[in-house]
N, CA, C, O and CB atoms as a CASP TS submission, in Angstrom:
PFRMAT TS
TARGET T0000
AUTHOR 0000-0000-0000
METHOD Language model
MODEL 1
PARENT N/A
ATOM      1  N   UNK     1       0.852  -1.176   0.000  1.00  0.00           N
ATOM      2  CA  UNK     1       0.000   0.000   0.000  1.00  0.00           C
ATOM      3  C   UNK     1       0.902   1.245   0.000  1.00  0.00           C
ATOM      4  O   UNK     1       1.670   1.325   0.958  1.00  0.00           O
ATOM      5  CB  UNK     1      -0.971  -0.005   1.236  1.00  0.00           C
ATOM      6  N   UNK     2       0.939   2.265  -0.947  1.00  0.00           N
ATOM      7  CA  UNK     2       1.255   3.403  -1.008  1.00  0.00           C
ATOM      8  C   UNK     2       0.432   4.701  -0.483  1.00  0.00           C
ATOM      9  O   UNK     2      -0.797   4.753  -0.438  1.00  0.00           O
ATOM     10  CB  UNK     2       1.485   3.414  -2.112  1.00  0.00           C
ATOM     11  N   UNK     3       1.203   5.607  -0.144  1.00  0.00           N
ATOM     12  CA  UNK     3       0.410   7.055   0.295  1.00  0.00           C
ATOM     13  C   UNK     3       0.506   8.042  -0.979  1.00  0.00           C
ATOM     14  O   UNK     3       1.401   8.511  -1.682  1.00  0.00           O
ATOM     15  CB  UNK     3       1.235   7.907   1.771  1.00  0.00           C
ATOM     16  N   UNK     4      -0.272   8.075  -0.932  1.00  0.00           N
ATOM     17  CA  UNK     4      -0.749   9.377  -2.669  1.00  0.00           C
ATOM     18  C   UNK     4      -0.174  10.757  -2.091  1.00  0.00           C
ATOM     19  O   UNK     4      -1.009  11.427  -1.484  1.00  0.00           O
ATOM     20  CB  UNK     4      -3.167   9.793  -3.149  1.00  0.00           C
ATOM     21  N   UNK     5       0.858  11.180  -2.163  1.00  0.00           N
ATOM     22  CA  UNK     5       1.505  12.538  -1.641  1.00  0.00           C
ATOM     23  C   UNK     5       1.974  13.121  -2.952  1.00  0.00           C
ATOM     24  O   UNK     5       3.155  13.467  -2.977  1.00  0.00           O
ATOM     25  CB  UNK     5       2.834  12.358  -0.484  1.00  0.00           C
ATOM     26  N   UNK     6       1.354  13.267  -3.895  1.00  0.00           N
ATOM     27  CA  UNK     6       1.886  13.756  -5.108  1.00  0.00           C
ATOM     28  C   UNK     6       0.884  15.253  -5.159  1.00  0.00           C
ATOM     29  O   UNK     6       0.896  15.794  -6.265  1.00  0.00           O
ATOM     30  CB  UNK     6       1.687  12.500  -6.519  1.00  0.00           C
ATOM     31  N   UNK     7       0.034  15.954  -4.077  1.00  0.00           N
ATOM     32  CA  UNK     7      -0.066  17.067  -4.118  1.00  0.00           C
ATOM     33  C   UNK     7       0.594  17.337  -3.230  1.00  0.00           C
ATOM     34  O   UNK     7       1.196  18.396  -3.402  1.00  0.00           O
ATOM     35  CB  UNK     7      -1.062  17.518  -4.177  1.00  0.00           C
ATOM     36  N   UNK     8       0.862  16.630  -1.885  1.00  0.00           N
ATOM     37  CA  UNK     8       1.243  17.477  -0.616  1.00  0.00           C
ATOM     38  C   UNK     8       2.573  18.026  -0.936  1.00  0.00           C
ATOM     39  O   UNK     8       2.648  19.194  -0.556  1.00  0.00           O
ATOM     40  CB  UNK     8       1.304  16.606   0.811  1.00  0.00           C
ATOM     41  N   UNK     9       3.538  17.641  -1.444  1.00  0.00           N
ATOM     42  CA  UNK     9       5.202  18.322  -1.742  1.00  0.00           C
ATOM     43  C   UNK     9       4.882  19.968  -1.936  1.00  0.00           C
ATOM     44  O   UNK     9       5.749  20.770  -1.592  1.00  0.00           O
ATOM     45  CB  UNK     9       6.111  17.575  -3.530  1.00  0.00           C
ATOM     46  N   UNK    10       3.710  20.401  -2.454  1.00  0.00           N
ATOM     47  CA  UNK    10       3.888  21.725  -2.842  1.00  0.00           C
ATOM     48  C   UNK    10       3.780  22.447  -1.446  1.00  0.00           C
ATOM     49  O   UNK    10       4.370  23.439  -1.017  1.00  0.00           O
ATOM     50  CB  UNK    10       2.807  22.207  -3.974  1.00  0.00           C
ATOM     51  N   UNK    11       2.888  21.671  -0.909  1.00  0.00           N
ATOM     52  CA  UNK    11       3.419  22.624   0.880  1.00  0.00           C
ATOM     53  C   UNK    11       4.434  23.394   1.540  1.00  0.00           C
ATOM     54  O   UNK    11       4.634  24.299   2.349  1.00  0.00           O
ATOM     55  CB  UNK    11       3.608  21.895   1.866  1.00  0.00           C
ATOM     56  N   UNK    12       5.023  22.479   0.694  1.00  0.00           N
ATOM     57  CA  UNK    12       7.076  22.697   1.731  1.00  0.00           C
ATOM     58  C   UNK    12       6.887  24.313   1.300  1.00  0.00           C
ATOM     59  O   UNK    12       6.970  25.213   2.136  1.00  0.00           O
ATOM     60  CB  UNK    12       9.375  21.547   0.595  1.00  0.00           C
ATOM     61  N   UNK    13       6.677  24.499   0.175  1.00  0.00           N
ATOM     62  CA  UNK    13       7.344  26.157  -0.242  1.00  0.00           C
ATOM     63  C   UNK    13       6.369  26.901   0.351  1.00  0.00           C
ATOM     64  O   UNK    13       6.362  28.060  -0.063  1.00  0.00           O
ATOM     65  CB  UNK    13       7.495  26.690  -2.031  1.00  0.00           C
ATOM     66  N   UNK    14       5.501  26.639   1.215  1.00  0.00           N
ATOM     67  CA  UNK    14       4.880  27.868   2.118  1.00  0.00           C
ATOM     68  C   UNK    14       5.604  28.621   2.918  1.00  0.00           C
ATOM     69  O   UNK    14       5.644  29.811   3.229  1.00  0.00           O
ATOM     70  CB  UNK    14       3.960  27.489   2.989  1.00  0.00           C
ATOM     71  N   UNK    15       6.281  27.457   3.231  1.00  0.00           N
ATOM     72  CA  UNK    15       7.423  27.772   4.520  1.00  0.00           C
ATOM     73  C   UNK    15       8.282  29.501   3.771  1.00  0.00           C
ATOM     74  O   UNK    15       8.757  30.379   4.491  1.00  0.00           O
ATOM     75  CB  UNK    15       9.045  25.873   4.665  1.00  0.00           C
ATOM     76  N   UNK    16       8.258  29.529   2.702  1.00  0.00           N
ATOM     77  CA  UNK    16       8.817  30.592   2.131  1.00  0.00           C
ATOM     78  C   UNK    16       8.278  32.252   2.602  1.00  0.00           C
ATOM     79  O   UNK    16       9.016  33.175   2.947  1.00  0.00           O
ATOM     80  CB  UNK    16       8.582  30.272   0.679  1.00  0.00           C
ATOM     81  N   UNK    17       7.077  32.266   2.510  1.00  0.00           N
ATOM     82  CA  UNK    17       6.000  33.323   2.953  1.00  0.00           C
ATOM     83  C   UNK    17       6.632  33.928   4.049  1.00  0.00           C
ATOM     84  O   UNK    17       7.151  35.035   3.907  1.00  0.00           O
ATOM     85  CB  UNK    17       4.527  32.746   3.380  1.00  0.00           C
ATOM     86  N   UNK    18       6.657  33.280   5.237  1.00  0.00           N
ATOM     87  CA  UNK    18       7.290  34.364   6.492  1.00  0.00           C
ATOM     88  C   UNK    18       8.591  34.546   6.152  1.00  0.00           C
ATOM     89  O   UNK    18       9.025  35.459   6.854  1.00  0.00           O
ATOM     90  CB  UNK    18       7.293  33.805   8.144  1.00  0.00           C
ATOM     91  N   UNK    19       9.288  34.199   5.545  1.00  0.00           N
ATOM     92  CA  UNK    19      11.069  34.786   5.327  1.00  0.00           C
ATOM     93  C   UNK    19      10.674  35.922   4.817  1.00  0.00           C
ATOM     94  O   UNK    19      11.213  36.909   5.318  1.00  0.00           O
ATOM     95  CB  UNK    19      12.324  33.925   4.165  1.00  0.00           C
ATOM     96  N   UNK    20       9.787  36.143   3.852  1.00  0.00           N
ATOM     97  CA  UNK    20       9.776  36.952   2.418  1.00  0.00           C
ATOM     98  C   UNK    20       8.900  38.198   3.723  1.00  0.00           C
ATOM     99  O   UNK    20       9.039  39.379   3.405  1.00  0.00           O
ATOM    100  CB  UNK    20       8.587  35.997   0.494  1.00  0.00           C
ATOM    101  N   UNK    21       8.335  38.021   4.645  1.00  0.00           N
ATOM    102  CA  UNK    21       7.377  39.030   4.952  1.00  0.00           C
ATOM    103  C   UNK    21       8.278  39.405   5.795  1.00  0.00           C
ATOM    104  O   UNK    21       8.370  40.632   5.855  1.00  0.00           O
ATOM    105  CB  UNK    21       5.917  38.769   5.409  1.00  0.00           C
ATOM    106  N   UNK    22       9.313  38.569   6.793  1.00  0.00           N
ATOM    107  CA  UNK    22       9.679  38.947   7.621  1.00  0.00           C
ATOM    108  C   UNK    22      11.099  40.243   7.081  1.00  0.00           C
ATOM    109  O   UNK    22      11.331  41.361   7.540  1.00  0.00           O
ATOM    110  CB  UNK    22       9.865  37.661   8.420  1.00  0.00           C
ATOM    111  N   UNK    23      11.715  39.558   6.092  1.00  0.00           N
ATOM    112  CA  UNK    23      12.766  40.467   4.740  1.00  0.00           C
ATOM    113  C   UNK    23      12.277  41.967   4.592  1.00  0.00           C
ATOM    114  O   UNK    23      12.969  42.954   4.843  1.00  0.00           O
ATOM    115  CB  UNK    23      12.524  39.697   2.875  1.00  0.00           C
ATOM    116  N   UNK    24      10.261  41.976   3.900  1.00  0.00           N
ATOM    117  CA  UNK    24       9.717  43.001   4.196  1.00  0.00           C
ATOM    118  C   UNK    24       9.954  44.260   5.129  1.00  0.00           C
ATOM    119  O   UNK    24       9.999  45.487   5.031  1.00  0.00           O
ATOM    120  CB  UNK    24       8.941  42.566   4.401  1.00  0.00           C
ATOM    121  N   UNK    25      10.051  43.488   5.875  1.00  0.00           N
ATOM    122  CA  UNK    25      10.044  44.537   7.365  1.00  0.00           C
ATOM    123  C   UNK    25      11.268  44.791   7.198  1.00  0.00           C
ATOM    124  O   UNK    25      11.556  45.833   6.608  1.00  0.00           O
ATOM    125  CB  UNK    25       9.701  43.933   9.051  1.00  0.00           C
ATOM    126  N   UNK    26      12.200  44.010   7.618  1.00  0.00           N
ATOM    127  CA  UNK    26      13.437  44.546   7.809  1.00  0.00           C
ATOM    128  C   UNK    26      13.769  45.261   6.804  1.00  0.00           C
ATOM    129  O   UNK    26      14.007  46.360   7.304  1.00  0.00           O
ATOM    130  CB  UNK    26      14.355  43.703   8.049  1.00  0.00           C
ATOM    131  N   UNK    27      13.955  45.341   5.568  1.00  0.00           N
ATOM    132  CA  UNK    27      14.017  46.191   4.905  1.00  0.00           C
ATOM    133  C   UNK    27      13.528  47.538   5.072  1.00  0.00           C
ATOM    134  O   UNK    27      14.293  48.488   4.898  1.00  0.00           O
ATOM    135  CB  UNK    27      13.714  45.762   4.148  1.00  0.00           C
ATOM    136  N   UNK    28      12.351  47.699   5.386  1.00  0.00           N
ATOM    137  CA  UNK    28      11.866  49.296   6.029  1.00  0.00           C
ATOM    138  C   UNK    28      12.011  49.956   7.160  1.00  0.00           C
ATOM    139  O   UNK    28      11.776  51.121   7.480  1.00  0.00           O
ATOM    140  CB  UNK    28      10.707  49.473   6.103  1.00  0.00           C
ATOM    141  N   UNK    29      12.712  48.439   8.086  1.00  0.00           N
ATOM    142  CA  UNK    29      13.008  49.067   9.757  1.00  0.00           C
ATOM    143  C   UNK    29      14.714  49.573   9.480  1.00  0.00           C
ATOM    144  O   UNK    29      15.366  50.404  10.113  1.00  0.00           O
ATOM    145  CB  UNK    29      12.848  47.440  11.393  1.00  0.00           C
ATOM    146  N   UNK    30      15.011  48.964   8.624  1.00  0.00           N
ATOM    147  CA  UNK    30      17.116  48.533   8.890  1.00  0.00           C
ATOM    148  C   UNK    30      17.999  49.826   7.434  1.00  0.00           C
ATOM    149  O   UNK    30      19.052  50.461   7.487  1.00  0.00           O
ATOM    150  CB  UNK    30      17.670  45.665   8.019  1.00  0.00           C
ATOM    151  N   UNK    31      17.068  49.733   6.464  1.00  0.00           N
ATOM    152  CA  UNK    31      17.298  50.418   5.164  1.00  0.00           C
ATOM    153  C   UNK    31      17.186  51.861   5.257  1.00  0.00           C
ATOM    154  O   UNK    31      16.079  52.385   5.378  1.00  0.00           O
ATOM    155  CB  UNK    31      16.360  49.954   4.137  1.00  0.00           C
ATOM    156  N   UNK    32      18.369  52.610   5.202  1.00  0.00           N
ATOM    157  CA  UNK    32      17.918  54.074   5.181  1.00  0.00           C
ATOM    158  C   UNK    32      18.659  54.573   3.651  1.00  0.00           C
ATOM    159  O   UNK    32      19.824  54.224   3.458  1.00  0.00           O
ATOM    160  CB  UNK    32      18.558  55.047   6.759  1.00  0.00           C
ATOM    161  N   UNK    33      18.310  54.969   3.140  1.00  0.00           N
ATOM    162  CA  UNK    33      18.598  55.401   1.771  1.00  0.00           C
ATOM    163  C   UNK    33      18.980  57.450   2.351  1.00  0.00           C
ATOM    164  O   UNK    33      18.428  58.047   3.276  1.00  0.00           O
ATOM    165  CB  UNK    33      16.775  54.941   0.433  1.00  0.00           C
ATOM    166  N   UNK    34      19.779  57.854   1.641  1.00  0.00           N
ATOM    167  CA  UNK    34      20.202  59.002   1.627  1.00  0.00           C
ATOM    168  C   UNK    34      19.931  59.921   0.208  1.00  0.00           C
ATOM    169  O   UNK    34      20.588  59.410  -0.699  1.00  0.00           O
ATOM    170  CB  UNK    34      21.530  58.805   1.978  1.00  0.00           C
ATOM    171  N   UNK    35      19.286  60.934  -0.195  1.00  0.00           N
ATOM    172  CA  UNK    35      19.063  61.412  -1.262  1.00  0.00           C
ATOM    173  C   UNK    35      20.027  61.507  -2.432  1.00  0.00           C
ATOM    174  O   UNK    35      21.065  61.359  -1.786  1.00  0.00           O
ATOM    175  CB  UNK    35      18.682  62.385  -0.956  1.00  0.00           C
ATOM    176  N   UNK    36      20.262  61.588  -3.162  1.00  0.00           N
ATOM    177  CA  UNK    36      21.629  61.931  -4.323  1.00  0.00           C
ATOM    178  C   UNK    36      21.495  63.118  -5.349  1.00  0.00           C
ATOM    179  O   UNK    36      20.620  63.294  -6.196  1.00  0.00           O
ATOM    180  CB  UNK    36      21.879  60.576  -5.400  1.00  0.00           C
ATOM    181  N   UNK    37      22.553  63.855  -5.057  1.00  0.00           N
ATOM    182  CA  UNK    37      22.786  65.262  -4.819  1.00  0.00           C
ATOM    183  C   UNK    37      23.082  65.369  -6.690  1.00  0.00           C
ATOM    184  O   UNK    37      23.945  64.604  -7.118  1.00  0.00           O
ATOM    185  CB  UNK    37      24.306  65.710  -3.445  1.00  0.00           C
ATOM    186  N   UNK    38      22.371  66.295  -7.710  1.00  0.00           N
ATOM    187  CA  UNK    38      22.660  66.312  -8.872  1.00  0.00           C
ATOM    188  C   UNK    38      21.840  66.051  -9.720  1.00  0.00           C
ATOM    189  O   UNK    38      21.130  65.126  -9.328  1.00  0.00           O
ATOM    190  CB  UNK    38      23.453  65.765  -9.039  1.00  0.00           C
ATOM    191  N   UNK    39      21.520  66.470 -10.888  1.00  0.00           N
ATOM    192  CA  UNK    39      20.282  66.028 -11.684  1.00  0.00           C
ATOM    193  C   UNK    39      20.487  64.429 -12.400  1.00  0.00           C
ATOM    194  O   UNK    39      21.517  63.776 -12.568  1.00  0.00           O
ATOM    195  CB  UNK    39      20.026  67.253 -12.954  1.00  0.00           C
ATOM    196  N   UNK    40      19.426  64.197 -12.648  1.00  0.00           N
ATOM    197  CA  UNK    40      19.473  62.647 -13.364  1.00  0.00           C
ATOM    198  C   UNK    40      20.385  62.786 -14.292  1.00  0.00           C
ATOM    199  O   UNK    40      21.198  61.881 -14.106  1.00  0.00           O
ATOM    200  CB  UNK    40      18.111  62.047 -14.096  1.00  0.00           C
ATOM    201  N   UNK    41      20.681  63.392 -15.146  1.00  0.00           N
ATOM    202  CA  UNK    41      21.585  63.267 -16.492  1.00  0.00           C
ATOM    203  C   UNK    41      22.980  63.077 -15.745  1.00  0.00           C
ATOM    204  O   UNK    41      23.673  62.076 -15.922  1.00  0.00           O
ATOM    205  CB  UNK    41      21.548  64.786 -17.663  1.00  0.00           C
ATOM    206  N   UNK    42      23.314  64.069 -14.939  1.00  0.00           N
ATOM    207  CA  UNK    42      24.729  63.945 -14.093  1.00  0.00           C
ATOM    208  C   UNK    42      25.061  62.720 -13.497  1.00  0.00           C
ATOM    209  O   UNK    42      26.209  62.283 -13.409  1.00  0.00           O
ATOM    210  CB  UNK    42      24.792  64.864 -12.950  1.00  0.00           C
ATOM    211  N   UNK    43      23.871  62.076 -13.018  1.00  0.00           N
ATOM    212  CA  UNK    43      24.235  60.639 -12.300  1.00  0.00           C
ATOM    213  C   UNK    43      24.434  59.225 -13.300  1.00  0.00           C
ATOM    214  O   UNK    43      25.116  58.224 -13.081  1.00  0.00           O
ATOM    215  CB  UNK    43      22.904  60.293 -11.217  1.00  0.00           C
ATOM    216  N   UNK    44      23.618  59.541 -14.400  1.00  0.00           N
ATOM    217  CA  UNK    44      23.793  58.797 -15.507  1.00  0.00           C
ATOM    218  C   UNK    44      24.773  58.527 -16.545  1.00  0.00           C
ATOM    219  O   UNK    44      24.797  57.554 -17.298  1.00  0.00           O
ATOM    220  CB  UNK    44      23.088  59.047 -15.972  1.00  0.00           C
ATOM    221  N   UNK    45      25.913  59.916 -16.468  1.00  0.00           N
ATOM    222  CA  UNK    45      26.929  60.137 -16.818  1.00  0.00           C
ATOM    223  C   UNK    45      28.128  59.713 -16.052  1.00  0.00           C
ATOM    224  O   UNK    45      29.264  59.795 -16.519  1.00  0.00           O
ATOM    225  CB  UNK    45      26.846  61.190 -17.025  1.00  0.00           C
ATOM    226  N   UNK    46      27.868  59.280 -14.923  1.00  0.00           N
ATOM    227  CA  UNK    46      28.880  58.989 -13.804  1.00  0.00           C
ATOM    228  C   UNK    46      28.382  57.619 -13.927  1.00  0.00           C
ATOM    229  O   UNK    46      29.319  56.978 -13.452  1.00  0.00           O
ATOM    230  CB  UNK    46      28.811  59.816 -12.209  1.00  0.00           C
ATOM    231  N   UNK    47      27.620  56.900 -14.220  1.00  0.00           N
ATOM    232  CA  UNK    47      27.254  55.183 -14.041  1.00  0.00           C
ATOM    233  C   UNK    47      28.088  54.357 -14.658  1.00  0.00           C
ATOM    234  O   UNK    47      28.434  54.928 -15.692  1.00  0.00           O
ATOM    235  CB  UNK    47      25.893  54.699 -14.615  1.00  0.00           C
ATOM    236  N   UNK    48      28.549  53.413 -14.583  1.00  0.00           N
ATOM    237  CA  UNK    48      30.005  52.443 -15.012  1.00  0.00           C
ATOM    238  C   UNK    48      29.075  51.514 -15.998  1.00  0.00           C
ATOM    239  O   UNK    48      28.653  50.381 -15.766  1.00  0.00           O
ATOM    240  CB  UNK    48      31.009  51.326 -13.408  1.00  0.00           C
ATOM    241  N   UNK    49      28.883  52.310 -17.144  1.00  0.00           N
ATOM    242  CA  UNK    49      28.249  51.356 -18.438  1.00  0.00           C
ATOM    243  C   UNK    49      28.965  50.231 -18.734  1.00  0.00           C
ATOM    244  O   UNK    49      28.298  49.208 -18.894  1.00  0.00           O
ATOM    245  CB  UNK    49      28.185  52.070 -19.825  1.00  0.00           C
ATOM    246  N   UNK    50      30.200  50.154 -18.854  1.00  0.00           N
ATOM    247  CA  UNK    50      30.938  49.256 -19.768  1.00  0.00           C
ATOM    248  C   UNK    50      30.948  48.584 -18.729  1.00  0.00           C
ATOM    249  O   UNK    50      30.487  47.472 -18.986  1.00  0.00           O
ATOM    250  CB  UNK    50      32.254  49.561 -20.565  1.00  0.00           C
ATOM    251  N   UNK    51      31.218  48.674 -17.740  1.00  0.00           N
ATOM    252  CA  UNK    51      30.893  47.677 -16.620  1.00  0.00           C
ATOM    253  C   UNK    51      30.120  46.464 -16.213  1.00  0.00           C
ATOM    254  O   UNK    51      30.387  45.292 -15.943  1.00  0.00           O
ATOM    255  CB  UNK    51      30.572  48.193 -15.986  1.00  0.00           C
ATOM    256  N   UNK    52      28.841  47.370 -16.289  1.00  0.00           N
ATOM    257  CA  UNK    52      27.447  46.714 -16.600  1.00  0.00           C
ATOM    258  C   UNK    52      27.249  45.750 -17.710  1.00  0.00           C
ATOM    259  O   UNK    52      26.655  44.687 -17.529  1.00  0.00           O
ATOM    260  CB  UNK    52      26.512  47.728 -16.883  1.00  0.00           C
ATOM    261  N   UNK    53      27.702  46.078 -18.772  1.00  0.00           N
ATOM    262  CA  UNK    53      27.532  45.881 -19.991  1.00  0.00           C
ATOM    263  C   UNK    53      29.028  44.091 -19.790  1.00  0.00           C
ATOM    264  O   UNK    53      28.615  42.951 -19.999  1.00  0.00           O
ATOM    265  CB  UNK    53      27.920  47.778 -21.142  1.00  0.00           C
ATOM    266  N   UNK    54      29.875  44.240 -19.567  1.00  0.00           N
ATOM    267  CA  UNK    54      30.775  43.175 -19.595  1.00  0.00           C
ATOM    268  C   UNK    54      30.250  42.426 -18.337  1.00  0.00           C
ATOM    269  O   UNK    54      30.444  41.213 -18.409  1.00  0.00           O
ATOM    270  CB  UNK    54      32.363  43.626 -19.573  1.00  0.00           C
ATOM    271  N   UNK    55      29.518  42.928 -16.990  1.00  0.00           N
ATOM    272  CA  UNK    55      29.265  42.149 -16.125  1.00  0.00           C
ATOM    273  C   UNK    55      27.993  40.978 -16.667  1.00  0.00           C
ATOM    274  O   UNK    55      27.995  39.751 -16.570  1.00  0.00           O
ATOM    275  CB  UNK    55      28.972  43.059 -14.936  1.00  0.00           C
ATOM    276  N   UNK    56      26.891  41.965 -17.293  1.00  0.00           N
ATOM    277  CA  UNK    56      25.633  41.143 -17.487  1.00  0.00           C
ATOM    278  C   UNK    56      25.938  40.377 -18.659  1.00  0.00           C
ATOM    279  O   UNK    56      25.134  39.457 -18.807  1.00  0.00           O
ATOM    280  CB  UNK    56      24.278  41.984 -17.672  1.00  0.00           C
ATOM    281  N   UNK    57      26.916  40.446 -19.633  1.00  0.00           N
ATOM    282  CA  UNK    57      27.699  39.495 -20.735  1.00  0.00           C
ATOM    283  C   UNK    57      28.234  38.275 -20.209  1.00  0.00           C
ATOM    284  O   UNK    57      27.853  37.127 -20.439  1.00  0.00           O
ATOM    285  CB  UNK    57      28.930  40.197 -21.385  1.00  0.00           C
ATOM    286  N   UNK    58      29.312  38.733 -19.356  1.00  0.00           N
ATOM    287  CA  UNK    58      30.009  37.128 -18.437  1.00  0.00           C
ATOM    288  C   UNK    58      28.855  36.927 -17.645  1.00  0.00           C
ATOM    289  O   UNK    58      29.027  36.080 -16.768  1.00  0.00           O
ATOM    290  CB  UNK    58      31.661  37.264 -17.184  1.00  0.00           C
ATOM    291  N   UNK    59      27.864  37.383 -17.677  1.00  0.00           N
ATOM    292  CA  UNK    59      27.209  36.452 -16.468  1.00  0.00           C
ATOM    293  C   UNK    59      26.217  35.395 -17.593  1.00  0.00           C
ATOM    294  O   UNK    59      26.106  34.190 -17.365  1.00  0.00           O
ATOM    295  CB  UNK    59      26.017  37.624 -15.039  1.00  0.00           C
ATOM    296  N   UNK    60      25.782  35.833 -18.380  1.00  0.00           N
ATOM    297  CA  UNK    60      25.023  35.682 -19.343  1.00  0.00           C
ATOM    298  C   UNK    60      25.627  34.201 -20.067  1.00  0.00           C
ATOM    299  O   UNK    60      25.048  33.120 -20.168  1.00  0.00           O
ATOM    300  CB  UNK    60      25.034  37.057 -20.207  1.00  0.00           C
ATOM    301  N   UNK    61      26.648  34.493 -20.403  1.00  0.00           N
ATOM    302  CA  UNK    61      27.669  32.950 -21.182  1.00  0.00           C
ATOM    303  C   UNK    61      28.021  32.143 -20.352  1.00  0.00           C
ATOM    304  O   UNK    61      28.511  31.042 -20.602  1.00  0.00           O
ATOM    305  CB  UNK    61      29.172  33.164 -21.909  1.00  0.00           C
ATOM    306  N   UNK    62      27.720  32.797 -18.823  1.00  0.00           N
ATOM    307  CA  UNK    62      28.239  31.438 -17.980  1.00  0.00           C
ATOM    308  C   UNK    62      26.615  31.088 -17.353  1.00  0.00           C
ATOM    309  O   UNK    62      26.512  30.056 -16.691  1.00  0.00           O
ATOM    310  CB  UNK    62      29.737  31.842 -16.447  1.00  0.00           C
ATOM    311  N   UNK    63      25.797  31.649 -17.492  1.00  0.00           N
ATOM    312  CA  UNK    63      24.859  31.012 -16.950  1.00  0.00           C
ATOM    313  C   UNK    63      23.582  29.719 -17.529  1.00  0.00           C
ATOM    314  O   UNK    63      22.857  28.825 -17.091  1.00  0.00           O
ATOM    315  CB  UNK    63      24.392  32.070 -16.561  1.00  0.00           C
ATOM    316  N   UNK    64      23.974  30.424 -18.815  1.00  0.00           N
ATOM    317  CA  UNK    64      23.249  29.834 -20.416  1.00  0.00           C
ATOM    318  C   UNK    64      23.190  28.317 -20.317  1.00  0.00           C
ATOM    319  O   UNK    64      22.483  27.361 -19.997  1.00  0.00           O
ATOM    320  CB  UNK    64      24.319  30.222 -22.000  1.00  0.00           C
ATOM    321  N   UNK    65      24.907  28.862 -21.004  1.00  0.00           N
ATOM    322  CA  UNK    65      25.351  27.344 -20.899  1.00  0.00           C
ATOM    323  C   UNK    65      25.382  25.745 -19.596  1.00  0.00           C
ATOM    324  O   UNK    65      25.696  24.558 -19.693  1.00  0.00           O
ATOM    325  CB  UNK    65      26.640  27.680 -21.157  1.00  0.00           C
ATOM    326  N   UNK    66      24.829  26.702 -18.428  1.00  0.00           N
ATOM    327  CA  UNK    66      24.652  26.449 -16.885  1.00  0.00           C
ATOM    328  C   UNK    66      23.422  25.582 -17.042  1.00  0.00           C
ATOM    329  O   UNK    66      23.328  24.360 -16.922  1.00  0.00           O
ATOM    330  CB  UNK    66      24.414  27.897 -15.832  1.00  0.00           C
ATOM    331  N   UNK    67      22.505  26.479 -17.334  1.00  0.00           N
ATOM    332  CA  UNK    67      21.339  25.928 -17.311  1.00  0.00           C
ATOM    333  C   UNK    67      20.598  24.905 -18.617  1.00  0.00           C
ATOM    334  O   UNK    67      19.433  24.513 -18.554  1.00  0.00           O
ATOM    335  CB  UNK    67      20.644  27.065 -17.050  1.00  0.00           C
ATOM    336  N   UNK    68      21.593  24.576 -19.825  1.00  0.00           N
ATOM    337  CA  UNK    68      20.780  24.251 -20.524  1.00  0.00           C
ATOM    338  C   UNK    68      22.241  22.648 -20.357  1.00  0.00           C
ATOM    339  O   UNK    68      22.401  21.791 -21.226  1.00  0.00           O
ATOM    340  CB  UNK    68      20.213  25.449 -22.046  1.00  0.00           C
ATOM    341  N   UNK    69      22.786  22.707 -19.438  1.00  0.00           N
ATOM    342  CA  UNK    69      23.550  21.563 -18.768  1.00  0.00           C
ATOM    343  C   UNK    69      24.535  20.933 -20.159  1.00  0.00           C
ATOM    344  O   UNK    69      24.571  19.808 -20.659  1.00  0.00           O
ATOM    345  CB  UNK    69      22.278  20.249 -18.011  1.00  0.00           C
ATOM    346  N   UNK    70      25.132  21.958 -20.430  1.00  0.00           N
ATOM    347  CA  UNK    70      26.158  21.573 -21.483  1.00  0.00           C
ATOM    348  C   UNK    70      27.893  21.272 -21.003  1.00  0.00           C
ATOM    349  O   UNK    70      28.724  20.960 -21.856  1.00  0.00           O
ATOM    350  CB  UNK    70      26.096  22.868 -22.550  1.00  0.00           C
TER
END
């Protein structure tokens, strides 16, 4: 005799809900953000494009190939 548990497994990931609410909070009790001094164009001009641009690339060729298990 077997037990039919082929819905109950999805339970486990409830357990997820209070991390995610409790994260919530802390984020609004612990997080203080400070304003930034300068108009948008000025801050956009100071942002590390090529940076961005070679980070989300290597992440991109190593993750691809990661997930499609080559």
């Amino acid at each position: 005799m077997t037990a039919d548990i082929s819905g109950q497994w999805r339970w486990i990931f409830w357990i997820n809900f209070p991390f995610c609410a409790l994260g919530l909070v802390g984020i609004q009790v612990c997080l203080t953000l400070e304003k930034r001094s300068g108009d948008k164009w000025a801050r956009l001009r100071k942002f590390d494009w090529v940076g961005t641009v070679l980070f989300v690339g290597g992440l991109t060729t190593f993750l691809v190939p990661l997930s499609w298990g080559l």
